[in-house]
C-alpha positions as CSV (number, residue, x, y, z in Angstrom):
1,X,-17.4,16.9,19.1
2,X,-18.2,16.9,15.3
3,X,-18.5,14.3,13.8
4,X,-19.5,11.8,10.6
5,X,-22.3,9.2,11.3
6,X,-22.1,6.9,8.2
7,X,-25.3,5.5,7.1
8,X,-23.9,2.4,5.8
9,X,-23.4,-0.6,8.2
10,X,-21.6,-3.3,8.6
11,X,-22.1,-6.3,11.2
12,X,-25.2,-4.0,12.1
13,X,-22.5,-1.6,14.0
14,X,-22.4,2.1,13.2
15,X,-18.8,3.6,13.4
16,X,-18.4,7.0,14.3
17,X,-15.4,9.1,12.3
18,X,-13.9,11.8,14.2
19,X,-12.9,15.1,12.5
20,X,-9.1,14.1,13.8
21,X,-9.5,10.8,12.3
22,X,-10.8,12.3,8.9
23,X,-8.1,14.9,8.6
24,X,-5.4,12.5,9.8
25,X,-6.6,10.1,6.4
26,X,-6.9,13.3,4.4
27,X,-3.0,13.9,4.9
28,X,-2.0,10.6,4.1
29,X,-4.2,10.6,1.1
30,X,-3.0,14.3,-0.1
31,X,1.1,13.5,0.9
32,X,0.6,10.1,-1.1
33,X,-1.2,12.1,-4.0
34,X,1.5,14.5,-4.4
35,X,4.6,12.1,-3.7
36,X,3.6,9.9,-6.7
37,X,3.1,13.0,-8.6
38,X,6.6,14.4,-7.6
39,X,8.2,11.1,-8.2
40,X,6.8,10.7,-12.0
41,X,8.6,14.2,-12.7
42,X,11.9,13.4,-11.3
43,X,11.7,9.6,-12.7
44,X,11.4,11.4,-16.4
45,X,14.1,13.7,-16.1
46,X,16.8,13.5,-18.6
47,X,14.5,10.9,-20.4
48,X,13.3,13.2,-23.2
49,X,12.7,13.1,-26.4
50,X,13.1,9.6,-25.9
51,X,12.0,6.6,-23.0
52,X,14.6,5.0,-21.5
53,X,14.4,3.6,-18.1
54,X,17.5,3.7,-16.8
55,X,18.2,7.4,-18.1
56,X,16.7,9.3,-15.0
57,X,17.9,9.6,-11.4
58,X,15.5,6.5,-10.3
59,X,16.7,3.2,-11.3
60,X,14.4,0.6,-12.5
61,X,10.5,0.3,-13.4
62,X,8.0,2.8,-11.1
63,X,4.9,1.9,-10.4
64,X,2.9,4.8,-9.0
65,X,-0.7,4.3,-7.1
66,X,-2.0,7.6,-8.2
67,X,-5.6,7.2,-7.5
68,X,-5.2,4.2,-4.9
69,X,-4.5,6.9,-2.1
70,X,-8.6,6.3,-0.3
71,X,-7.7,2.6,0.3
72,X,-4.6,2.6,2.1
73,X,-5.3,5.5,4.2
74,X,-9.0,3.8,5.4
75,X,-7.2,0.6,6.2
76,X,-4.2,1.7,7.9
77,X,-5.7,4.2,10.0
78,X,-7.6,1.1,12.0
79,X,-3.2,-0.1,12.8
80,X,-0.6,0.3,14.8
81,X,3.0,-0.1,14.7
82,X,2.9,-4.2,16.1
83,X,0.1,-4.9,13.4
84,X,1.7,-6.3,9.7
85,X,0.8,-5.0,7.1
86,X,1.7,-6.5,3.3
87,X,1.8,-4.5,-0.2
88,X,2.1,-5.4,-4.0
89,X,4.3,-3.5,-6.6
90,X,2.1,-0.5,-6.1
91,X,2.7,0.3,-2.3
92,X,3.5,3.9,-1.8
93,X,-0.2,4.9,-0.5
94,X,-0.2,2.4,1.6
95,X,3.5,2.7,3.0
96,X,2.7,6.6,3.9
97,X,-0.8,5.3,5.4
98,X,1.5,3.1,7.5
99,X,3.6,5.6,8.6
100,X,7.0,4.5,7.0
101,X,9.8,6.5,7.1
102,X,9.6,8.7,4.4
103,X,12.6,10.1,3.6
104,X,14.3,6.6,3.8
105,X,12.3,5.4,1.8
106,X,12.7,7.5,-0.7
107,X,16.2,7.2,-0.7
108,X,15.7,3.5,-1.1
109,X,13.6,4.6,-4.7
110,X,16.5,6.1,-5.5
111,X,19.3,3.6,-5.1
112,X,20.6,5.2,-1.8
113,X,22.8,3.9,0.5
114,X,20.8,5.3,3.5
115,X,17.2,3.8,2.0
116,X,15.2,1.2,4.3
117,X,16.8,-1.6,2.5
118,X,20.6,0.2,1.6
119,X,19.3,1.1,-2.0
120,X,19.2,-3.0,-2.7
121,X,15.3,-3.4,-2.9
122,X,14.3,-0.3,-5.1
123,X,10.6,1.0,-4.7
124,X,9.1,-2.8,-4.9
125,X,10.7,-3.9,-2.4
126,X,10.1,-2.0,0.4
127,X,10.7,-3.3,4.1
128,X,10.6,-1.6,7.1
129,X,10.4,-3.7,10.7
130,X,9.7,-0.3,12.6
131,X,6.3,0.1,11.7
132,X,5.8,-3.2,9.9
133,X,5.4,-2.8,6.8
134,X,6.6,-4.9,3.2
135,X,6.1,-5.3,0.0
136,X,6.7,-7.4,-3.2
137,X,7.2,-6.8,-6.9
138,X,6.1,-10.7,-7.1
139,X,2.0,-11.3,-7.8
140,X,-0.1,-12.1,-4.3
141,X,3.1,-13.1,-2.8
142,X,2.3,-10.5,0.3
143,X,-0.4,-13.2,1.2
144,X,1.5,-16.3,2.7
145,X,3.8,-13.7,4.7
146,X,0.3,-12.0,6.0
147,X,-0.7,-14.9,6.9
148,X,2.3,-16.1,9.0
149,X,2.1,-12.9,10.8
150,X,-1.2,-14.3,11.6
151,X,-0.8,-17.4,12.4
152,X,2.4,-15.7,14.9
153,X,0.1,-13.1,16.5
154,X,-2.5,-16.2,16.8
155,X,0.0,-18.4,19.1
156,X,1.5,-15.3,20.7
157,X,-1.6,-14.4,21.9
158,X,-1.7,-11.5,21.4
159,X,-4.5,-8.7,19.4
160,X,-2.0,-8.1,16.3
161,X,-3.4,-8.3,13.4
162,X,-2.0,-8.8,9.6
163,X,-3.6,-7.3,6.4
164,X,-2.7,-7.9,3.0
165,X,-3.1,-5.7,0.1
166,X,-3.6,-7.3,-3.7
167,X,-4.7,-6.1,-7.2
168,X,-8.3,-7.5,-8.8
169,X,-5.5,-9.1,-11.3
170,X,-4.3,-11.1,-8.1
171,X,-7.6,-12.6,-7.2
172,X,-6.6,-16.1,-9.4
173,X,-3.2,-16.6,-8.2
174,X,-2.8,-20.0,-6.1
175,X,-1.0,-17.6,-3.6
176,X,-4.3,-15.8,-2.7
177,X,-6.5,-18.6,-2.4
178,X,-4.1,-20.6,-0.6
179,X,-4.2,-17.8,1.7
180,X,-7.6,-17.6,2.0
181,X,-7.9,-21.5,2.8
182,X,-4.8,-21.5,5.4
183,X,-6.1,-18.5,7.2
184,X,-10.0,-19.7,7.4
185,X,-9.1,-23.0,8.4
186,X,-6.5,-21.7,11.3
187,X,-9.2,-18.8,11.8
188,X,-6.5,-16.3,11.9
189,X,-6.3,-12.6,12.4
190,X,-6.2,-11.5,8.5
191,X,-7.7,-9.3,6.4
192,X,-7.2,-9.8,2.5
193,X,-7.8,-6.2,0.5
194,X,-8.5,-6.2,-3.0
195,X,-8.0,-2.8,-4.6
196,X,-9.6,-2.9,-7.8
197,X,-8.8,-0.5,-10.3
198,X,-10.5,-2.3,-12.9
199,X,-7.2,-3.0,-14.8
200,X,-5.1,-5.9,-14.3
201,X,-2.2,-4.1,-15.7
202,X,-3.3,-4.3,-20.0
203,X,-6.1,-6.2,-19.3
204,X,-9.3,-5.1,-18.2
205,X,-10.6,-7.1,-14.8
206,X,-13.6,-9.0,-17.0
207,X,-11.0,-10.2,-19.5
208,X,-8.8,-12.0,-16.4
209,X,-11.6,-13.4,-14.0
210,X,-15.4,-14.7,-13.7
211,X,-16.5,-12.2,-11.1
212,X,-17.1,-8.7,-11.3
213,X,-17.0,-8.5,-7.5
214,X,-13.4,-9.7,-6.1
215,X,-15.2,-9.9,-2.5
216,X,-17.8,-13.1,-3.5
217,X,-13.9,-15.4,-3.6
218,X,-15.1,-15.1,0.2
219,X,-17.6,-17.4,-0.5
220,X,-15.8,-20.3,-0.8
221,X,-14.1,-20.4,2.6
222,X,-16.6,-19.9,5.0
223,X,-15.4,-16.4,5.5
224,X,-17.3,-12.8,5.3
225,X,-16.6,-10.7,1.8
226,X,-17.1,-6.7,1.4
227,X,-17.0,-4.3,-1.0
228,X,-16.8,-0.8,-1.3
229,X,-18.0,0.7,-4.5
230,X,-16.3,4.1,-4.7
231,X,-12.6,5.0,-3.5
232,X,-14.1,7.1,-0.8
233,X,-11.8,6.6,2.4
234,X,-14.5,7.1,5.0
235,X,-16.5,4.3,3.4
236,X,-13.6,2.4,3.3
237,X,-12.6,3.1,6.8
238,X,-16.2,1.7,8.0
239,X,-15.9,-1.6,6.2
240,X,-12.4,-1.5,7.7
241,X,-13.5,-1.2,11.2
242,X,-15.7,-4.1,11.1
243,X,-13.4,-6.6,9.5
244,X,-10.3,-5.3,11.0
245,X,-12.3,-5.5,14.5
246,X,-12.7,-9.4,13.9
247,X,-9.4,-10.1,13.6
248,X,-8.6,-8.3,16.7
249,X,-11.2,-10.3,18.4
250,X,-10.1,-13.2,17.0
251,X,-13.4,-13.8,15.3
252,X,-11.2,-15.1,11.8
253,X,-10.4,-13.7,8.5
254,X,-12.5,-11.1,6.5
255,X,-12.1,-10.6,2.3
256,X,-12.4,-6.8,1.8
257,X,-12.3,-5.1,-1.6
258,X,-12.5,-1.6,-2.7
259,X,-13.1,0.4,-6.0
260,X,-9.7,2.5,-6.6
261,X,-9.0,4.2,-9.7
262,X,-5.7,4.2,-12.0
263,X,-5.0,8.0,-12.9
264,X,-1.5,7.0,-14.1
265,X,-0.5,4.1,-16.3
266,X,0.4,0.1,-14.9
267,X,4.1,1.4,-15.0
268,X,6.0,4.8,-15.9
269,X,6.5,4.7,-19.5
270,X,3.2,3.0,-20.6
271,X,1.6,4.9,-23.1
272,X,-1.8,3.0,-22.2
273,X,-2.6,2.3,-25.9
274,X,-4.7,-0.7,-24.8
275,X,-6.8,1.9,-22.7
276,X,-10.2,4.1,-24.1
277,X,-9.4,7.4,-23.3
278,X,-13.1,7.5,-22.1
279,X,-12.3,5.1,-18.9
280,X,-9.5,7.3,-18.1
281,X,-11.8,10.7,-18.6
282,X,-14.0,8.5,-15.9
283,X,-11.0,7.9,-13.8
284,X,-10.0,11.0,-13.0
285,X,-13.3,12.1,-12.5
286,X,-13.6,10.3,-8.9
287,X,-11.1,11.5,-7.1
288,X,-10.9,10.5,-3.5
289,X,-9.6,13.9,-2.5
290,X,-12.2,15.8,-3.6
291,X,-14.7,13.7,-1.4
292,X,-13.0,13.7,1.7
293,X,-12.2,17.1,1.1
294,X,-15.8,17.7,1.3
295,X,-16.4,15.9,4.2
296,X,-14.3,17.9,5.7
297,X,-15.8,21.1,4.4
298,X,-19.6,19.8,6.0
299,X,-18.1,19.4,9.6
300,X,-16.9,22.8,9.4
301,X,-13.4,22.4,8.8
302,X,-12.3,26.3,7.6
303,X,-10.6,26.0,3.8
304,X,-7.6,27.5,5.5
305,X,-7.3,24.4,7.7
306,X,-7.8,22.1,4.7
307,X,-5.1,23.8,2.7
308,X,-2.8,24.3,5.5
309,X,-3.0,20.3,5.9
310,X,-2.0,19.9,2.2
311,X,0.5,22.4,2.5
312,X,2.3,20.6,5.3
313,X,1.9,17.2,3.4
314,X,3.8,18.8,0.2
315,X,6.6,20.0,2.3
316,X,7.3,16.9,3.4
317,X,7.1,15.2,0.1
318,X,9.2,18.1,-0.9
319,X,11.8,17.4,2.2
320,X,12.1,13.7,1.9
321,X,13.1,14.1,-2.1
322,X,15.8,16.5,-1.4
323,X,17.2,14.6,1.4
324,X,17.3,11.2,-0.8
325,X,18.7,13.0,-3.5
326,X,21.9,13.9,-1.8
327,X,22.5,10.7,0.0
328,X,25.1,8.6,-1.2
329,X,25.1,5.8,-3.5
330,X,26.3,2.6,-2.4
331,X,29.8,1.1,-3.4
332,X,29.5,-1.8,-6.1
333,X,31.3,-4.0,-3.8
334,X,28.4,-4.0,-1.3
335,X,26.3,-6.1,-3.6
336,X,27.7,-9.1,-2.1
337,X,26.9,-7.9,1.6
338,X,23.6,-8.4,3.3
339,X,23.0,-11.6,1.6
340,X,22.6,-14.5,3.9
341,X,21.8,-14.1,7.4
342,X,24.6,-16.6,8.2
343,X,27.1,-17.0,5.2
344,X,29.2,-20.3,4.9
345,X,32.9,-18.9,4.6
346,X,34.1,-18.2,1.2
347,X,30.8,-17.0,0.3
348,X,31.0,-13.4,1.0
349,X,34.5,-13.4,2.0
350,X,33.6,-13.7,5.5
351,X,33.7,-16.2,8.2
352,X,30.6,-17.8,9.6
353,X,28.1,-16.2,12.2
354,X,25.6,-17.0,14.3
355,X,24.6,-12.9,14.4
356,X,21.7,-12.2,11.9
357,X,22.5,-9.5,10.0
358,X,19.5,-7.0,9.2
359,X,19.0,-4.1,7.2
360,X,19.9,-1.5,9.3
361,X,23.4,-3.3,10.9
């Protein structure tokens, strides 16, 4: 069977990658690529000569994780469907890696009545139960939730685990190390990812915190800290596997951060005037594709294979825009529903229930 063996260990334990595992994190990393890429063209339709962000067929801000793409598919390819995972305002990479529904949520980007979350939530606010996954627009607030799940799995007993995904910018929130406290001290099954694309949206990371390495806030909870240098997903996969492996063997928490890049700005419509056009040259420079692309190329994986996997990843990017687009938008009246689990009467016009009412009811 070909093969990686990675020269880099962790925990003094080697991981194998499998070609299967490789391409299976190269076509999450290529669909995520080209779904952001597909989703800044339709979000500036209709908006020229001029920015205006409620001109184009998707409503609200966008933030797109162009160059993120290495992290969430190293991570998430450790997970199953029972393990949570948590996301910021920047969670499409990590949603595909998770195997969301793609076409609903798309349609929930666009406002649609059939998207994860009825078109209520937008691309921020992503939820889907299925494969547990969430996110939040709102700054480390993905941690307590992770967490929880934690702390859940922990009494359960069962081998769930619960990751949660943060910015470098999010490192000094009270949420985070709050987290990081609760989780050590409960010696829970979480890992905390920092993806670090040196920007905390205008600011650059060593204008916003005292550490050039996110991983060292480890040190003050008695908990182990990685890093991984470069967005390269096989890397990120290894460090992955030995902190994702604690958790499941209820051996505590782990801090993980890895080097992403930013190829697009903090939101679409930021001219990045705060940013040297030099760090973006750099940026785009280290592309994740290109190395696992070849990694896959030195295990003997035929071009024709590789471009057939990309092929197959744009179709269904291609597929799952379509489809949202000609879903329906939701009456205005349906604001009011899906509100409170169990309304007092007069609220929503209803009568009190005991039945919970979810997402998909």
């Amino acid at each position: 069977m070909l093969f990686i063996l990675l020269s880099i260990m962790y925990n003094q334990i080697m991981v194998v990658v499998g070609v299967t595992q490789i391409k299976e994190m190269y076509s999450n990393i290529v669909t995520a690529r080209h779904y952001e890429e597909r989703l800044r063209e339709v979000f500036f339709f209709k908006q020229k000569p001029a920015y205006e962000i409620s001109a184009g067929p998707i409503p609200g801000e966008l933030h797109l994780a162009a160059g993120h793409e290495a992290s969430g598919a190293g991570i998430c390819q450790h997970l199953d469907n029972d393990d949570t995972v948590t996301a910021p305002h920047r969670p499409h990479h990590i949603a595909i890696a998770k195997d969301i529904d793609l076409k609903r949520m798309t349609a929930e980007i666009f406002g649609r009545k059939t998207g994860l979350s009825k078109g209520k939530g937008g691309h921020m606010h992503l939820y889907d139960p299925e494969v547990g996954f969430a996110c939040s627009g709102i700054i480390a607030e993905g941690c307590p939730p992770a967490v929880g799940a934690g702390l859940a799995a922990k009494k359960r007993g069962s081998d769930n685990v619960a990751v949660a995904f943060i910015g470098e910018g999010a490192i000094n929130q009270g949420a985070f190390l709050e987290s990081l406290n609760f989780a050590s001290v409960q010696n829970l099954p979480v890992v905390f990812v920092i993806e670090d694309n040196d920007w905390a949206i205008s600011m650059p990371k060593g204008r916003v915190t005292d550490v050039s390495d996110g991983s060292e806030r480890a040190n003050g909870f008695d908990l182990p800290g990685y890093r991984v240098d470069k967005d390269d997903a096989i890397e990120i996969y290894q460090a992955a596997s030995d902190a994702i492996g604690r958790a499941r063997d209820r051996s505590g928490p782990s801090l993980l951060e890895v080097q992403v890049h930013r190829r697009m700005g903090h939101f679409m419509g930021d001219a990045e005037g705060y940013r040297p056009d030099d760090d973006i040259e750099q940026a785009n420079a280290r592309d994740s594709i290109t190395r696992i692309e070849n990694d896959l190329e030195s295990q003997g994986v035929a071009s024709d294979d590789i471009e057939q996997i990309r092929s197959k990843a744009q179709n269904r990017v291609e597929e799952a825009i379509e489809w949202a687009k000609s879903q329906p938008k939701p009456d205005p009246e349906e604001a009011y529903t899906d509100m409170f689990s169990n309304p007092e009467e007069g609220v929503t016009g209803g009568k009190n229930t005991d039945n919970v009412v979810r997402g998909d009811d």
